[in-house]
Structure formats: structure tokens, C-alpha cells
N, C-alpha and C positions, 0 to 999 in steps of 0.2 A: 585494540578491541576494548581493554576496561575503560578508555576516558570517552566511548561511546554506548557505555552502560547506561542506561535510564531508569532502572528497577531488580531490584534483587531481593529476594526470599528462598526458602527453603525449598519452592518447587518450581518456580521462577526466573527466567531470567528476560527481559525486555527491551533491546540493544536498539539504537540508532542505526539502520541501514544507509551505507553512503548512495547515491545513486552512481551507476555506471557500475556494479560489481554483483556477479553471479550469487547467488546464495549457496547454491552446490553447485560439482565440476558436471558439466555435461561430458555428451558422448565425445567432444574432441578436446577435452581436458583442459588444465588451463588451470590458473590461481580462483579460488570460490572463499564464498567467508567462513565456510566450515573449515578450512585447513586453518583459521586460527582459532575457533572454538576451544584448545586447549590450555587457551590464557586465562578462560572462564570460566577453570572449575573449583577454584576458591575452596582447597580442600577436599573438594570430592574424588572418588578415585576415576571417574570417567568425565568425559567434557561434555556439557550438553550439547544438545541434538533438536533440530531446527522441529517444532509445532507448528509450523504453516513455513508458505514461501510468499515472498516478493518478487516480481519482475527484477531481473537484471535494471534497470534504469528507472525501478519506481525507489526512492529513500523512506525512512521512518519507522515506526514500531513495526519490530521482529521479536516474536514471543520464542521463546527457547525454553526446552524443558528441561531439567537437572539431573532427572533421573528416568527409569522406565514406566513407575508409578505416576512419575507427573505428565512424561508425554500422552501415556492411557487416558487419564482426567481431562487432558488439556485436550485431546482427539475428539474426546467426548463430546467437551463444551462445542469445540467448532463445528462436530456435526451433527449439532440438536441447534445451530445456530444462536446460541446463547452466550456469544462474546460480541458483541458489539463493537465496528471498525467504522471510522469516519476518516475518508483520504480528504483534502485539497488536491484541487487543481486551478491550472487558469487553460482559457480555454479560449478556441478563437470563435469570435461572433459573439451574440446575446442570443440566450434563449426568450420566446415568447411570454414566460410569465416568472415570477420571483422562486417558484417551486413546484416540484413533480415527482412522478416516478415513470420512470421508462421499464416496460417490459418487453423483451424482446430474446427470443428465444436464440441459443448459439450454438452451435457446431463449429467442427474443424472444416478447416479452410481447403484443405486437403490433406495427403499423407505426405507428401514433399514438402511441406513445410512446418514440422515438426509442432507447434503449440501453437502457430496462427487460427483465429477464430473469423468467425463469420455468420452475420443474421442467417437464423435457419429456423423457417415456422417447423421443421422436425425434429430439431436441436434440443436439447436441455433446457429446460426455462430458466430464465436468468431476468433479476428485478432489481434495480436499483433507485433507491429515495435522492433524489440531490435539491440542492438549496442555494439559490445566489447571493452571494456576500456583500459584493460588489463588482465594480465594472471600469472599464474604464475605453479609449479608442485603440487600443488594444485587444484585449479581450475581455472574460470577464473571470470572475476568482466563485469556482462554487465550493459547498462540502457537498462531495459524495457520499451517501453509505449502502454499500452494496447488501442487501437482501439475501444474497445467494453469492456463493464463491469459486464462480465460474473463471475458467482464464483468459485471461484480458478482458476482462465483462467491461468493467469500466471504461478501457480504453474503445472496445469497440461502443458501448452504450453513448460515448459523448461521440464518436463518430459518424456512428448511425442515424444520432437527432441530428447533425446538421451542426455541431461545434466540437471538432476534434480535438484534442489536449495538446496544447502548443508544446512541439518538440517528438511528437508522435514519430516517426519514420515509418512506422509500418501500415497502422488506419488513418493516420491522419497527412499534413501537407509539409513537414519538414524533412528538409533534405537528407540524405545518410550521410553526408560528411559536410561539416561548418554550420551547421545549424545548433540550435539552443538544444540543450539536458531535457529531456521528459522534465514537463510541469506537474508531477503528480507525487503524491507525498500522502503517506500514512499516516496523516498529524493525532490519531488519539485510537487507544485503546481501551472498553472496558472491561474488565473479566471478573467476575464471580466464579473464585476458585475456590473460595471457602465459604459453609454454612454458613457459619454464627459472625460473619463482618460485614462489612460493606464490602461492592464490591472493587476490585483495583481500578484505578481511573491511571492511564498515561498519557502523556502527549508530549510528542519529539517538537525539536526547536523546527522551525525552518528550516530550509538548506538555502546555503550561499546561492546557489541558484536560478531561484525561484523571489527572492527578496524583493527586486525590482520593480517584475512586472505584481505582483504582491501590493506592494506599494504605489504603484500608479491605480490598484484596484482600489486603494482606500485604508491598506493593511496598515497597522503601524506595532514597531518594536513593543513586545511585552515588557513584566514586569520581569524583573532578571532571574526573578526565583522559578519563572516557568522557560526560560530561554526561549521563546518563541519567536 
């Protein structure tokens, strides 16, 4: 867990999510990243405690908060909308034009399938900004930034326009078994935790993953100091 740190301060903590690993233990239990949260607490007498979730198979910036007073702030920020999340993905198809926003209202899918979503004009409004980076005959590599922090927004939102997130299993076209990892990745955080600074800028490396088809998009290896 610490050599997947990416950020630490006093209320703070901003870890690398691998993809393929639960955030917490659901109802039929199982290994989650919180059962090693207590490698995290760098002197404190409690281990931080998860400020948002990730999908099981989405990787990248996961804010953790240190104490009770920072998860409060930290709850705050996320539902006044004033932390700012930009995922990657690559995706299959080209969309229509270089950028947009998709609004498209979600609900659950049903009650038998636990967090599955689904376009619902009576659903929750759900908005997302995305932007295309590059492309390639594969697919194409966008930044999402979701608006709202609906579940699965994004994965159903690149579904629902007609380019699903390569490695999708549930809204999109890849198989449940021998198909590629979810192509979707939390690459940057901003958070305005404190008045008087600027505010936290993160962004997680890449994952092994995702590199490839990344690269046939146009991507190429950063500078070492941001491991991207």
C-alpha cells in the first residue's frame, strides 16, 4: 500500500488504486483495499477511511481521509462538487466531434443486480464533459470529467453515446472471461482543501494495462517525475 501512495499531508491521503480490486468488502466478503488501510496511518492512532469509491476494475486516484475531521471536509468538498476528477479512457469507435458533454439521466437497472445502472429519463441527472485526445483503428483515448457522481455514469455515459470503454463486461462488448482490464483510469485529482494555498493537483501513472492501446492512441511516456 505505501509504494502506491501518491500524496500525503495531514488530512490527506491519495493512493494508486490497482484495477481489478474491490475498494470495500461487499455483501459476500472477500479481500477489499480497506483491510490494508492500516499500513497508512503513518503514526495516527486509526487508519484512514475511504472519501469516495472506485469501481472494482476502474484504477487511479482514491482520496482517503486521515481522520474524522478530514473525511467531514472531504464529504463536503465532494458534495458541493468542488473537487474536480478527470478519468482516461480508451474507447471503442470515434465519436462525432473532438468534445461534448453527455447528459443522460440514470437509474438502477434493477434490484437483482445490485449497482447496475441504466439510462432513465426518471433517474437522477447525471452530466459528463469528455474530450478526445486521440485515436487510433482501435479506438479512441478520451478525458472524461464527470459533472456529477453517479454510479457507473461514465461507464454507462460512453455506452449509451455509442462508444463503450474497451474491457466494459457489463455496458459494453467484452467478454467476462479473457478479455482486456477496464480501460478507465482516474488519471488526475484537484482538491481545494485548504483556504490560504493552491489547490492539490494529483495524477496517478498509467496502469500497465492500458499503455498500449494508450500508445497506438498517440500517448507517449511522460517525464519520470510525473510517472505517467
Amino acid at each position: 500500500m505505501v509504494s502506491r501512495l501518491l500524496y500525503r499531508d495531514g488530512l490527506m491521503l491519495v493512493i494508486d488504486k490497482p484495477a481489478g480490486f474491490a475498494v470495500h468488502r461487499g455483501p459476500k466478503g472477500g479481500e477489499s483495499l480497506e483491510d490494508h488501510f492500516d499500513a497508512l496511518r503513518f503514526g495516527l492512532p486509526r487508519a484512514p477511511a475511504l472519501a469516495h469509491r472506485l469501481d472494482r476494475d476502474t484504477s487511479g486516484c482514491l482520496l482517503l481521509g486521515r481522520h474524522r475531521k478530514a473525511l467531514a471536509q472531504l464529504g463536503k468538498l465532494f458534495k458541493n462538487g468542488a473537487i474536480d476528477k478527470t478519468y482516461w479512457a480508451v474507447v471503442e469507435g470515434t465519436p462525432p466531434t473532438a468534445e461534448g458533454t453527455i447528459e443522460l439521466p440514470l437509474g438502477r437497472l434493477d434490484e437483482t443486480r445490485g449497482w447496475w445502472m441504466k439510462a432513465d429519463p426518471l433517474g437522477q441527472p447525471a452530466v459528463t464533459k469528455w474530450k478526445a485526445l486521440g485515436q487510433s483503428g482501435q479506438g479512441t483515448w478520451l478525458a472524461l470529467e464527470p459533472v456529477t457522481g453517479r454510479t457507473h455514469q461514465l461507464r454507462v455515459h460512453c455506452a449509451e453515446t455509442g462508444w463503450p470503454i474497451v474491457g466494459d463486461t457489463i455496458y459494453g462488448n467484452a467478454p467476462r472471461v479473457g478479455g482486456p482490464v477496464l480501460h478507465l483510469h482516474a488519471r488526475e485529482v484537484v482538491v481545494p482543501l485548504y483556504k490560504n494555498r493552491p489547490p492539490i493537483r494529483v495524477v496517478a501513472p498509467v496502469p500497465e494495462h492500458m499503455r498500449a492501446m494508450l500508445m497506438e492512441c498517440g500517448w507517449r511516456e511522460e517525464a519520470a517525475s510525473l510517472r505517467a
